[in-house]
C-alpha positions as a Markdown table, in Angstrom:
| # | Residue | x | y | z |
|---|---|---|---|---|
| 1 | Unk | 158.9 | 126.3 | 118.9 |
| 2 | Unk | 156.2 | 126.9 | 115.7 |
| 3 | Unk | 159.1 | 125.7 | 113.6 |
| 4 | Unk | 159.8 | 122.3 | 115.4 |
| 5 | Unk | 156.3 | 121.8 | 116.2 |
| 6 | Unk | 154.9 | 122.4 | 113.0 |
| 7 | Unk | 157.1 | 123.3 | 109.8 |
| 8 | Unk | 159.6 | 120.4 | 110.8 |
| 9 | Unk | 157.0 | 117.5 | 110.7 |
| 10 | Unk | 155.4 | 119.3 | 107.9 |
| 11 | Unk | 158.5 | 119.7 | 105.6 |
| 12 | Unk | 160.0 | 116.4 | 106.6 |
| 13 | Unk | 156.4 | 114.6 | 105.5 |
| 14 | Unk | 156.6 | 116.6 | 102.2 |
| 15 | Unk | 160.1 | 115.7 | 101.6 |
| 16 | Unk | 160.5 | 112.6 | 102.7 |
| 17 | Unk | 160.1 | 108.7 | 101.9 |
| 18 | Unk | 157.3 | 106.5 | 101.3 |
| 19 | Unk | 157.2 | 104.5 | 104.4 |
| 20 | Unk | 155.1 | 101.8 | 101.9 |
| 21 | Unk | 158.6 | 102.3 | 99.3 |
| 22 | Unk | 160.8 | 103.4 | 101.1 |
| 23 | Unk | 163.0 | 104.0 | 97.3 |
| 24 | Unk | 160.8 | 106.4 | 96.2 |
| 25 | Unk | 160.5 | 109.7 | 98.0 |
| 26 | Unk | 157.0 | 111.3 | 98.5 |
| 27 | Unk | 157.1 | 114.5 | 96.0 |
| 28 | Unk | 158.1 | 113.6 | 92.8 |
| 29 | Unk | 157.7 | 115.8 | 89.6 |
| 30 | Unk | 156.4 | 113.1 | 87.5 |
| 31 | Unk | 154.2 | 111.6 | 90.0 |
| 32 | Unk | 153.0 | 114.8 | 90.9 |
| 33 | Unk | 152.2 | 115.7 | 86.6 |
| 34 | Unk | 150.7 | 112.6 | 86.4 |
| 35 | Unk | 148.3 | 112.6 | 89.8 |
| 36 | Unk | 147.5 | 116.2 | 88.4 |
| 37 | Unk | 146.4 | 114.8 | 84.4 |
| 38 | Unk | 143.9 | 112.3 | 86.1 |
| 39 | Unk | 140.3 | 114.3 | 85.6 |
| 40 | Unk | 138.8 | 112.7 | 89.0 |
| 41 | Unk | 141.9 | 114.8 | 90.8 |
| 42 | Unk | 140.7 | 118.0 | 88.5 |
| 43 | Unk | 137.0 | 117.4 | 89.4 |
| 44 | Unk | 138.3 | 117.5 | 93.0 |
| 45 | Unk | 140.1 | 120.6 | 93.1 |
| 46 | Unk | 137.7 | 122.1 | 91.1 |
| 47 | Unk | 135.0 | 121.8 | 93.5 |
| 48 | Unk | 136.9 | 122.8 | 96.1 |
| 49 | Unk | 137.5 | 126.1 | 94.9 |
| 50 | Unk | 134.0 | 126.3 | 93.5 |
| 51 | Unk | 132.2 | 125.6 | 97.1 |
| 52 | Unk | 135.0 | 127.7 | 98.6 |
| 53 | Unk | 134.1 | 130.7 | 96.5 |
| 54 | Unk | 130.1 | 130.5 | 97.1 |
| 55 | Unk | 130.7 | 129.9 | 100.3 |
| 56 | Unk | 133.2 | 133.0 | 101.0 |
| 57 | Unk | 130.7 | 135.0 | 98.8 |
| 58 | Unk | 127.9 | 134.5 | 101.1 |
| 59 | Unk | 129.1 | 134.6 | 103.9 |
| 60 | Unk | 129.9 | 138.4 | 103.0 |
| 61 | Unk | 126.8 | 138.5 | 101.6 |
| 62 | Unk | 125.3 | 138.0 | 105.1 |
| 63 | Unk | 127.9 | 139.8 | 107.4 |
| 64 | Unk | 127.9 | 143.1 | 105.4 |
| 65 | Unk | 124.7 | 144.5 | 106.7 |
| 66 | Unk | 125.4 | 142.9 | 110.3 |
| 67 | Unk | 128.3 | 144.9 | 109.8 |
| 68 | Unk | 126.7 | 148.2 | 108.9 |
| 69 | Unk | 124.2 | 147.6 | 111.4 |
| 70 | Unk | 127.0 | 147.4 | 114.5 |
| 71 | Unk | 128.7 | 150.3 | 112.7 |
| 72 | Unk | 125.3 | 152.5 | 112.8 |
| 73 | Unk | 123.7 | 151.6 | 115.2 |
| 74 | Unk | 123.3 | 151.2 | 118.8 |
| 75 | Unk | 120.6 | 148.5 | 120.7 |
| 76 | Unk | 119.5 | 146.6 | 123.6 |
| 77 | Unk | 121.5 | 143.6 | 123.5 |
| 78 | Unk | 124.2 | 144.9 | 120.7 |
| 79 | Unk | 127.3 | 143.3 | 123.2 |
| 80 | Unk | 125.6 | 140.2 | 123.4 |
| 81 | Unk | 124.9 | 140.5 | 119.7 |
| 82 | Unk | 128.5 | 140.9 | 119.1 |
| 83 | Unk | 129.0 | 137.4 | 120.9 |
| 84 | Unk | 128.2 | 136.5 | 117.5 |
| 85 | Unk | 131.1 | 137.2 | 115.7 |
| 86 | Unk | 133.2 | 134.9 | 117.8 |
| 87 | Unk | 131.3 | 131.7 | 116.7 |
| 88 | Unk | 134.2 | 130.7 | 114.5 |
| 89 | Unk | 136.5 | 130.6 | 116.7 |
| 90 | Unk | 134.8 | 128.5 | 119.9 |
| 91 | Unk | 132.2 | 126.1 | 117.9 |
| 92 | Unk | 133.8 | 122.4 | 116.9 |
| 93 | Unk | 133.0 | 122.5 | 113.1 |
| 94 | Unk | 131.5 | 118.8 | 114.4 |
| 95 | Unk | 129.3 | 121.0 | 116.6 |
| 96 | Unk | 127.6 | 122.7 | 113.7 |
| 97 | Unk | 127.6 | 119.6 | 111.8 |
| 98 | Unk | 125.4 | 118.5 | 114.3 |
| 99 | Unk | 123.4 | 121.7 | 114.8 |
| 100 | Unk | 122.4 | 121.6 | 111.1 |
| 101 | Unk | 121.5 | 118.0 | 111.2 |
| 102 | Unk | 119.1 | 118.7 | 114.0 |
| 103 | Unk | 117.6 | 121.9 | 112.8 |
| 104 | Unk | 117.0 | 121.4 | 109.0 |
| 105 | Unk | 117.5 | 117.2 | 108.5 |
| 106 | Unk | 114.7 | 115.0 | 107.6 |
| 107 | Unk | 113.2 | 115.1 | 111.3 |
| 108 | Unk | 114.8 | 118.3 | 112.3 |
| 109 | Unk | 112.9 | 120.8 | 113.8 |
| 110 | Unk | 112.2 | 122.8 | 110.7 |
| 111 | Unk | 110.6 | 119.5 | 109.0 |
| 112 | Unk | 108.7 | 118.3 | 112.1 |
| 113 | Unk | 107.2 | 121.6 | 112.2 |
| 114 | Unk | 106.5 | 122.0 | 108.4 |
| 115 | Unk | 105.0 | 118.4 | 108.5 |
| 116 | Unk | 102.5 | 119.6 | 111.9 |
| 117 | Unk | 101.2 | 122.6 | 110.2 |
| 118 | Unk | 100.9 | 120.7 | 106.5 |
| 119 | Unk | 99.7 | 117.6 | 107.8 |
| 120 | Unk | 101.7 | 115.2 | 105.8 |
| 121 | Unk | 104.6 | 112.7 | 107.0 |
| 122 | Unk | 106.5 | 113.7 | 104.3 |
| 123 | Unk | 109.8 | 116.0 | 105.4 |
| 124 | Unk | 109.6 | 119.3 | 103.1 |
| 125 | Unk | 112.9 | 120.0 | 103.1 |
| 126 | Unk | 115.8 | 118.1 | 101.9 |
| 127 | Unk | 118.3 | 120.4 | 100.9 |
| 128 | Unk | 120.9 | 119.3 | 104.0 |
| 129 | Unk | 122.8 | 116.5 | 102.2 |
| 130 | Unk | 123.7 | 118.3 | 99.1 |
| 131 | Unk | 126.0 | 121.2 | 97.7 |
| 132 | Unk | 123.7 | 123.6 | 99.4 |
| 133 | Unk | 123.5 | 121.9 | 102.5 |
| 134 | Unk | 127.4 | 122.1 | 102.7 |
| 135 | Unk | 127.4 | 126.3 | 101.8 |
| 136 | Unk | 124.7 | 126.7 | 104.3 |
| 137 | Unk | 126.6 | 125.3 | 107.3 |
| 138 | Unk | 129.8 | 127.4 | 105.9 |
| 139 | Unk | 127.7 | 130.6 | 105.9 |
| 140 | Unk | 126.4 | 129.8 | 109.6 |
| 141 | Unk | 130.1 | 129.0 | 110.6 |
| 142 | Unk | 132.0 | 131.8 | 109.2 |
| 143 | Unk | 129.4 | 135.1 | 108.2 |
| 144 | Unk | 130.2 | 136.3 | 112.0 |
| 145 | Unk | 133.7 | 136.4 | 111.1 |
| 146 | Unk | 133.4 | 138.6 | 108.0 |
| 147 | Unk | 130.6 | 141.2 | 110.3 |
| 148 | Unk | 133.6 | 141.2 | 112.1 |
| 149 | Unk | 136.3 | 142.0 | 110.0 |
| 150 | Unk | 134.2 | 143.7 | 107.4 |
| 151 | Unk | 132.8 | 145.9 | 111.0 |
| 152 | Unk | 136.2 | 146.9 | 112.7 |
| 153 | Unk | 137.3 | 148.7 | 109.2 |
| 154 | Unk | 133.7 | 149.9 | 108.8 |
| 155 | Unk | 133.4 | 151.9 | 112.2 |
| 156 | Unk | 136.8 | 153.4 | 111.4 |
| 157 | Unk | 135.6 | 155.2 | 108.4 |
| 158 | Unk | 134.9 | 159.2 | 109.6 |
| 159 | Unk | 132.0 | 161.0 | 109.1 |
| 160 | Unk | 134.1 | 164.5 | 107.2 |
| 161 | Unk | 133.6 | 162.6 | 103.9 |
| 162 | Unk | 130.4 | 161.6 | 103.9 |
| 163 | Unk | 129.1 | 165.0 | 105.4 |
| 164 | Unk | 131.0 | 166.5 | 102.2 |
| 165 | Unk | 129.4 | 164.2 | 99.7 |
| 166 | Unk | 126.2 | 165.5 | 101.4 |
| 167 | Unk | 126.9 | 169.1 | 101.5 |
| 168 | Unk | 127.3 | 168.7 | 97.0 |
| 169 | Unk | 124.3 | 166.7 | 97.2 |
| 170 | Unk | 125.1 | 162.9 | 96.7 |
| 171 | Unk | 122.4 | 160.7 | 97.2 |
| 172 | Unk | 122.9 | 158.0 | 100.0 |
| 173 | Unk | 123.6 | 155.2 | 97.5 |
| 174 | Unk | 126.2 | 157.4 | 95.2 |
| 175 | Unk | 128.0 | 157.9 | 98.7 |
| 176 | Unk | 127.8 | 154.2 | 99.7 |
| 177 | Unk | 129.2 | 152.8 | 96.3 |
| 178 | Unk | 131.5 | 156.1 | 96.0 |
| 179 | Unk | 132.9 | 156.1 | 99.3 |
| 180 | Unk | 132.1 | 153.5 | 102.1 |
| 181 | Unk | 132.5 | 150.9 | 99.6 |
| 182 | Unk | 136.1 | 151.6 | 98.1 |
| 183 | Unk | 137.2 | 152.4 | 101.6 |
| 184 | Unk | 135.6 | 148.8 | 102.7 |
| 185 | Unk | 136.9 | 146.8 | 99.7 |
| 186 | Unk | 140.7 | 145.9 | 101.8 |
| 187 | Unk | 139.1 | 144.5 | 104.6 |
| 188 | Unk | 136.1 | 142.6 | 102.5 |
| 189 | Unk | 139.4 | 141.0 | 100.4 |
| 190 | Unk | 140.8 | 140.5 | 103.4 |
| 191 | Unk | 137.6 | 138.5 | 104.5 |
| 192 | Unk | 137.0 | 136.8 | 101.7 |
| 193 | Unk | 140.2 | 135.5 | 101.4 |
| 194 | Unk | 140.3 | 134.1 | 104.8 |
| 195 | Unk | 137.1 | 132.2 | 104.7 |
| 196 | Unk | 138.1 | 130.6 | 101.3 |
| 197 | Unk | 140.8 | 129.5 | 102.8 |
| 198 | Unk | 138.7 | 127.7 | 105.6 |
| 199 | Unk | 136.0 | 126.0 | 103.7 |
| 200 | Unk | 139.0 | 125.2 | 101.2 |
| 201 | Unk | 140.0 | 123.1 | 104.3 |
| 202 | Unk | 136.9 | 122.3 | 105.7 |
| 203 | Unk | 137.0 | 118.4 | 106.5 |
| 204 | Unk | 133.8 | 117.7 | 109.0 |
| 205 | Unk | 131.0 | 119.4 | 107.5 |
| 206 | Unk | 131.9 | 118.2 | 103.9 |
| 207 | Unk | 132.8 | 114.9 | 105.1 |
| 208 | Unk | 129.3 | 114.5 | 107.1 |
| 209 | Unk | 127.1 | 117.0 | 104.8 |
| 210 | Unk | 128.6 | 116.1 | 101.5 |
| 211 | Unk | 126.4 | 113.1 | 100.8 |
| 212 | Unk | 128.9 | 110.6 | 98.8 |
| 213 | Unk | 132.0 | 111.5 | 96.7 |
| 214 | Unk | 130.3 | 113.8 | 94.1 |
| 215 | Unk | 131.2 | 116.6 | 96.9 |
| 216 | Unk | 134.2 | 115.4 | 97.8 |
| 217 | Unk | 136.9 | 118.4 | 98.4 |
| 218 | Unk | 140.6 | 118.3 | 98.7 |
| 219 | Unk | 140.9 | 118.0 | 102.3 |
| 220 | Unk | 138.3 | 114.8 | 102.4 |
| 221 | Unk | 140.7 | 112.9 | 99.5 |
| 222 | Unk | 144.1 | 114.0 | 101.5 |
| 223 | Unk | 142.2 | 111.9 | 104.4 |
| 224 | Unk | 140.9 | 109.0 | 101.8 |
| 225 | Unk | 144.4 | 108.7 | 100.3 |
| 226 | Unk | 146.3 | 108.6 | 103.1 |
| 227 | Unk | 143.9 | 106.7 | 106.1 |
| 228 | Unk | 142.2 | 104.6 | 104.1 |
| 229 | Unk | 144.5 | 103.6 | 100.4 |
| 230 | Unk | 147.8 | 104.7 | 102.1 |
| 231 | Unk | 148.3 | 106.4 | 99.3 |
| 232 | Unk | 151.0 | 109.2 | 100.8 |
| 233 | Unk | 152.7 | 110.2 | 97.7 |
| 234 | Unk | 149.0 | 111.1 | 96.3 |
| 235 | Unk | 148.4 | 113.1 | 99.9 |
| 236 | Unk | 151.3 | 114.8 | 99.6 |
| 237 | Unk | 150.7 | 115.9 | 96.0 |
| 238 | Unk | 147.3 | 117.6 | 97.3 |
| 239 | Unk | 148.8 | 118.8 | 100.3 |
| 240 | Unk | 151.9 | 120.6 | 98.6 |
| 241 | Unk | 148.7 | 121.7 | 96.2 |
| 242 | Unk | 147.0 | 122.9 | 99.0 |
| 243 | Unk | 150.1 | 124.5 | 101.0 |
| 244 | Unk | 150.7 | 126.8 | 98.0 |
| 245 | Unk | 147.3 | 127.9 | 97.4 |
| 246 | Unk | 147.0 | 129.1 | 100.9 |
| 247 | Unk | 150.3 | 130.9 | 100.9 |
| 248 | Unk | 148.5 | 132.9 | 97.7 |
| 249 | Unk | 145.6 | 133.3 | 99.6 |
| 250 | Unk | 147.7 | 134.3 | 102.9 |
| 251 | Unk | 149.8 | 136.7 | 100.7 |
| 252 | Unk | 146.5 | 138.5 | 98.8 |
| 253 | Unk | 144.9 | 138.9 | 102.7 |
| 254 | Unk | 148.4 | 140.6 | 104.0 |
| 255 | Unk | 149.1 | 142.6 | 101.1 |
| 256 | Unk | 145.8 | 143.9 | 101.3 |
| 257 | Unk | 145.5 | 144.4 | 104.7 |
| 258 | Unk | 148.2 | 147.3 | 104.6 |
| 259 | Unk | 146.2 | 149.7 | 101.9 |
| 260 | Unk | 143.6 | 149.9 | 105.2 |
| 261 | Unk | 142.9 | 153.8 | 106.7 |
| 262 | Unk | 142.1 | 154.1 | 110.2 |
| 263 | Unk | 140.1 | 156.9 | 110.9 |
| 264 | Unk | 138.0 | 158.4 | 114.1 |
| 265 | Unk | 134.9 | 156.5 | 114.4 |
| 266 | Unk | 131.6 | 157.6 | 113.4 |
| 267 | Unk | 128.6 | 158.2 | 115.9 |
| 268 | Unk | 126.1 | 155.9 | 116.3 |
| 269 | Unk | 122.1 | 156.1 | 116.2 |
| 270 | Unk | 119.4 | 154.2 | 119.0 |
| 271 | Unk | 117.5 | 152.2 | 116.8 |
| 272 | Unk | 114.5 | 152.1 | 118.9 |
| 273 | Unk | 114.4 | 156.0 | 117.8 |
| 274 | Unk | 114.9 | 155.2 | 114.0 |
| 275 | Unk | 112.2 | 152.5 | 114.5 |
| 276 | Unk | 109.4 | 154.6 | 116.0 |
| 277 | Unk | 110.2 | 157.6 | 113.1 |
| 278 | Unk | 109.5 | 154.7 | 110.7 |
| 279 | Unk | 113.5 | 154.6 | 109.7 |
| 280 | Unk | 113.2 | 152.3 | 106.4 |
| 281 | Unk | 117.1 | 151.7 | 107.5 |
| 282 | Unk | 116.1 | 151.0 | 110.6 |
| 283 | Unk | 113.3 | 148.4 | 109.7 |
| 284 | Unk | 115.7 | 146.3 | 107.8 |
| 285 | Unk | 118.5 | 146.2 | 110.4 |
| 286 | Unk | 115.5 | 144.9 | 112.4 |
| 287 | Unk | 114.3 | 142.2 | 109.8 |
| 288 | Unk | 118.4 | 140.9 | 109.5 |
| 289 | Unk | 118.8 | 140.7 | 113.3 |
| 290 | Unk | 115.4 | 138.5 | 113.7 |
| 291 | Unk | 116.7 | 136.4 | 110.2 |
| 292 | Unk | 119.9 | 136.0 | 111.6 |
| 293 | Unk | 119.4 | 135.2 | 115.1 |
| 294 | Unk | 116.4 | 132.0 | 113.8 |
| 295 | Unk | 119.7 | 131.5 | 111.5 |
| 296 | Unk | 122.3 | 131.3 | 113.9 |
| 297 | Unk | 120.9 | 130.5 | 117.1 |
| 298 | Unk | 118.2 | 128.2 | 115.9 |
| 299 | Unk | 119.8 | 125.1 | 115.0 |
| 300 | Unk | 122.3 | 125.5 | 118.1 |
| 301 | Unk | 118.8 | 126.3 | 120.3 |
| 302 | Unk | 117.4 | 122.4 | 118.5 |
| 303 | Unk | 120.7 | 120.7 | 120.4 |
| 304 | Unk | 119.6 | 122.2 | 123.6 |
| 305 | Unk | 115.8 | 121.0 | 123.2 |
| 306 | Unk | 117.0 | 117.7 | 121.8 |
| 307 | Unk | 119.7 | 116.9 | 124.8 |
| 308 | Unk | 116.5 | 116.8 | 126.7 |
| 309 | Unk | 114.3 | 114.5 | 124.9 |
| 310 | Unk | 114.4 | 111.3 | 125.0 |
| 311 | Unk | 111.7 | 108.5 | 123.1 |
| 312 | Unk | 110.0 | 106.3 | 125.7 |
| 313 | Unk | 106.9 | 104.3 | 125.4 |
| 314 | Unk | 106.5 | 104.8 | 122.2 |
| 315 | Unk | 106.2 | 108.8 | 122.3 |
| 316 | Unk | 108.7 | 111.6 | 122.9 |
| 317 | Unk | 109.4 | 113.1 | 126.7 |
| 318 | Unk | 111.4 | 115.6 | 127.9 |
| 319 | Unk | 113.4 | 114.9 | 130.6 |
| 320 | Unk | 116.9 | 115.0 | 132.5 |
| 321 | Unk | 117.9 | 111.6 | 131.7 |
| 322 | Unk | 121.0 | 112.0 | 129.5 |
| 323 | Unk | 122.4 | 114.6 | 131.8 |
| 324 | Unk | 122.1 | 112.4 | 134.8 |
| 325 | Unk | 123.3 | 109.3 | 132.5 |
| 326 | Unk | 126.4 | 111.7 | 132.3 |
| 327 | Unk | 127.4 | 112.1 | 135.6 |
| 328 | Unk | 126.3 | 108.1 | 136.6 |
| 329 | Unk | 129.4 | 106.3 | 137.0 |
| 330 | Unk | 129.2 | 102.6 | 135.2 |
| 331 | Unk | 131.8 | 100.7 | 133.4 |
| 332 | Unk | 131.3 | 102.4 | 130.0 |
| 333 | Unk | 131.1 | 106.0 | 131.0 |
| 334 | Unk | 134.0 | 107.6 | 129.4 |
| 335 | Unk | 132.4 | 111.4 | 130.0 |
| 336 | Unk | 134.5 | 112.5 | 132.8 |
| 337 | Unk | 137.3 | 111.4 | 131.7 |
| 338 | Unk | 136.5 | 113.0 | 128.0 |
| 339 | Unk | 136.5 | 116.3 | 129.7 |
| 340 | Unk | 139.5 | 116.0 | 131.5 |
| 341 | Unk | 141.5 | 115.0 | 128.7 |
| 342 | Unk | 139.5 | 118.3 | 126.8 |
| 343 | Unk | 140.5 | 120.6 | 130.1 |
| 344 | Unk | 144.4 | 119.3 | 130.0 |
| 345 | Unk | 144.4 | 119.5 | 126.3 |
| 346 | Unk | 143.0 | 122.7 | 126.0 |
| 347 | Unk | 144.8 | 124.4 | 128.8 |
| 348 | Unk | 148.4 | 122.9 | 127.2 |
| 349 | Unk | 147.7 | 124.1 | 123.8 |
| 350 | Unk | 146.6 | 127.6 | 125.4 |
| 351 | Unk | 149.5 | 128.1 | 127.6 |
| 352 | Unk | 152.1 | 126.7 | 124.6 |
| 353 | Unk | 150.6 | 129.2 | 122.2 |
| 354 | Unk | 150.3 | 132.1 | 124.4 |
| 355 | Unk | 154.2 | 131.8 | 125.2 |
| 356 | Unk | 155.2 | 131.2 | 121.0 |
| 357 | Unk | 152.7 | 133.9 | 120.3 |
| 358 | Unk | 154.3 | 136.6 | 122.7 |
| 359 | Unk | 158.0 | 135.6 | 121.0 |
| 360 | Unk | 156.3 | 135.9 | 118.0 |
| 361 | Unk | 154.9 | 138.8 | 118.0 |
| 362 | Unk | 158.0 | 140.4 | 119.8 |
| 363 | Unk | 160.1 | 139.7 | 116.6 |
| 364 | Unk | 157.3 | 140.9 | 114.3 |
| 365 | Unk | 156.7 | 144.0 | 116.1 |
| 366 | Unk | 160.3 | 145.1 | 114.8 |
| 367 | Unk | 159.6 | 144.3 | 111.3 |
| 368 | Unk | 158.9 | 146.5 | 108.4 |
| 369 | Unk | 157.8 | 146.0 | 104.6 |
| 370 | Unk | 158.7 | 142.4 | 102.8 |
| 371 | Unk | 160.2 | 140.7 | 106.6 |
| 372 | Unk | 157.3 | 141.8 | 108.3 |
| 373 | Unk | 154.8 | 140.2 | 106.0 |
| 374 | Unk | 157.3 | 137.6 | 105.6 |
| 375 | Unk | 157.1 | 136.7 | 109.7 |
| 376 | Unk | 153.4 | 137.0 | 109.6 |
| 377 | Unk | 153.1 | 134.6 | 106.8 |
| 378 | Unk | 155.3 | 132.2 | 109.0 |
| 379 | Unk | 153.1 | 133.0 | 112.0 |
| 380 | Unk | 149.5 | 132.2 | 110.6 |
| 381 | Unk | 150.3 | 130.0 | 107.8 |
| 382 | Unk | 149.1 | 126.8 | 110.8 |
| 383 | Unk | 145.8 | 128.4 | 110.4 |
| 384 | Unk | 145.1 | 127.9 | 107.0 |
| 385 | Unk | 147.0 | 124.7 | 106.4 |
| 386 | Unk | 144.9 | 121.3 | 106.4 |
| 387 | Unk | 144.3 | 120.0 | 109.7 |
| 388 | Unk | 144.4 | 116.3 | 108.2 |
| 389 | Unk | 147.5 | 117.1 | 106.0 |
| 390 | Unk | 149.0 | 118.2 | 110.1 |
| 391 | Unk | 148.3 | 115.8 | 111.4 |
| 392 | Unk | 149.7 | 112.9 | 108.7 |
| 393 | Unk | 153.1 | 114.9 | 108.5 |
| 394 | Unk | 153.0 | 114.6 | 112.3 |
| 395 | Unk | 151.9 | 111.1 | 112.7 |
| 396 | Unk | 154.3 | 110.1 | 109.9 |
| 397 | Unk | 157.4 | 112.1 | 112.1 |
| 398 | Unk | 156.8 | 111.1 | 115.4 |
| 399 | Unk | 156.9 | 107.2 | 113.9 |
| 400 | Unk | 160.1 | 108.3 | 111.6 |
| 401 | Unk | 161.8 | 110.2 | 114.9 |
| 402 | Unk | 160.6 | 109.9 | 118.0 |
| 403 | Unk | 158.9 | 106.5 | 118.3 |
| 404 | Unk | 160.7 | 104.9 | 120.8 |
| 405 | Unk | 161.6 | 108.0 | 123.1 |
| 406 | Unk | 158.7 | 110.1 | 123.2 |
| 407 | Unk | 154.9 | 108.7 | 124.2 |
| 408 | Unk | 152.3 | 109.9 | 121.7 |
């Protein structure tokens, strides 16, 4: 099923004709050298690896003490804390788009409130539609996911070797760098790699937060050349590009991933406790959870306040207006059906990928060494592939094969 469903579309799109000259076939050495020499197509790549980078590097930056802080300690609210690290994987990147918008753009809450305490008109903070802009939104979207990782491996980690470090005497930061860290560094590669390889792909936020081509990445020019020049030998060039640098990427996380220990779990402290003995550890996994929470639940907590308001009479109200315009039927109401085509689409997807995923797994569970990898690789290499670049190849083989026999 993955392999009809996704590597046959995607190798038939690679290896195929130009539907525009149908002579010429899509990959072509000498095309590909010369698409390559052109220094607008360097600049591209370039970037894309650069905000990739800064983007994976903070958002490790942020999740390793969020990490430590799950591993060491234990709070009111820590499962709903937790709730955190699944962000990734149930927020539309379109969703957070618009979360940043309305918590830091030019009449976002952040500015509306700078501009009432400083009396001025003027927004204070512009940053949104710019190369930070774009890293802040990846660092919202993907820090749960290294606290995650980066956490699992952590609270694995026993106690025996840190209560021998003490017993000789090693200061808490000779231990940290000397043992936690080393035995850490698999799954913070494994991390890293894995959310380069997303904001390598990342399409909505760069497309909306980018602000004009100087940020354009590789995933927003496989969209320009193919959509909008139908330029598919030039999108295939970048996506055969981008195909092998995931597989890198895919292969550096996997190969990694094996040099992991997995050791009894350490005990945890009540931070309360630690904060009422004046813990300086404790104060600061305080300060990050307040820090991160205005982070992370801030700008989703402005698209809640701003479904309500609504701008009437020349002022702003809060009301229940859209929500009842939701549920009012009229001619150009397409909500419930929107959500029924989400429900059926969803539930399709889920019950398609639950039934390749247990086959999958049930041929991977048998594997050792070199095929095991080699299955995994097989298995997630849909998840870091371009969503665009997916969804040409399959738009290009349904016309190509199934136009005709199949409705789209």
């Amino acid at each position: 099923m993955l392999g009809a469903g996704f590597y046959w579309p995607l190798l038939s799109f690679l290896s195929g004709n130009n539907p525009l000259h149908p002579e010429e076939s899509f990959m072509q050495w000498e095309f590909f050298k010369e698409f390559l020499s052109d220094p607008w197509n360097l600049r591209v790549i370039g970037f894309s690896l650069y905000q990739a980078f800064l983007s994976a590097l903070l958002s490790i930056l942020v999740g390793l003490p969020g990490a430590w802080l799950l591993t060491n300690y234990n709070f009111p609210g820590k499962r709903w804390f937790r709730l955190l690290t699944y962000l990734p994987f149930i927020l539309p990147s379109i969703l957070v788009v618009l979360a940043m918008v309305l918590f830091y753009g030019n009449n976002g809450w952040i500015n509306r409130g700078l501009m009432a305490i400083l009396g001025t008109d003027e927004p204070q903070v512009h940053f949104l539609y710019s190369l930070t802009g774009i890293l802040i939104a990846h660092v919202f979207y993907n820090f749960p996911l290294a606290m995650k990782i980066i956490g699992d491996q952590w609270e694995r980690i026993s106690l025996k070797y840190h209560h021998a470090a003490s017993s000789l005497g090693v200061g808490n930061m000779q231990r940290f760098f000397g043992i936690t860290l080393p035995l850490l560094m698999p799954s913070i590669g494994s991390a890293f790699v894995l959310i380069f390889l997303l904001c390598m792909n990342s399409f909505a936020i760069i497309l909306v937060l980018g602000g004009g081509i100087r940020y354009t990445t590789i995933e927003v020019l496989i969209y320009q050349l193919a959509r909008i020049e139908l330029d598919f030998s030039g999108a295939a060039s970048l996506a055969f590009l981008q195909g092998g640098l995931s597989l890198i990427g895919m292969a550096i996380m996997l190969k990694g991933r094996d040099r992991r220990v997995d050791q009894e779990s350490a005990s945890k402290s009540w931070l309360p406790e630690k904060l009422r003995n004046r813990s300086m550890k404790a104060w600061f996994g305080l300060c990050w959870i307040l820090l991160v929470l205005i982070f992370a639940l801030g700008p989703l907590f402005a698209i809640l306040m701003d479904s309500f308001r609504k701008f009437e009479h020349g002022e702003w109200i809060y009301t229940w207006y859209w929500y009842r315009e939701l549920f009012t039927w009229r001619e150009n109401n397409y909500f419930l059906s929107s959500l029924w085509n989400s429900l059926r689409i969803g539930l399709g997807s889920a019950l398609i990928s639950s039934i390749s995923g247990l086959g999958l797994v049930s041929i991977i569970a048998y594997r050792k060494g070199v095929k095991r990898r080699f299955w995994e690789m097989l298995t997630i290499f849909p998840i870091a592939l371009s969503t665009v670049v997916f969804g040409v190849a399959w738009f290009h083989f349904y016309q190509e094969h199934l136009a005709g026999t199949v409705p789209l």
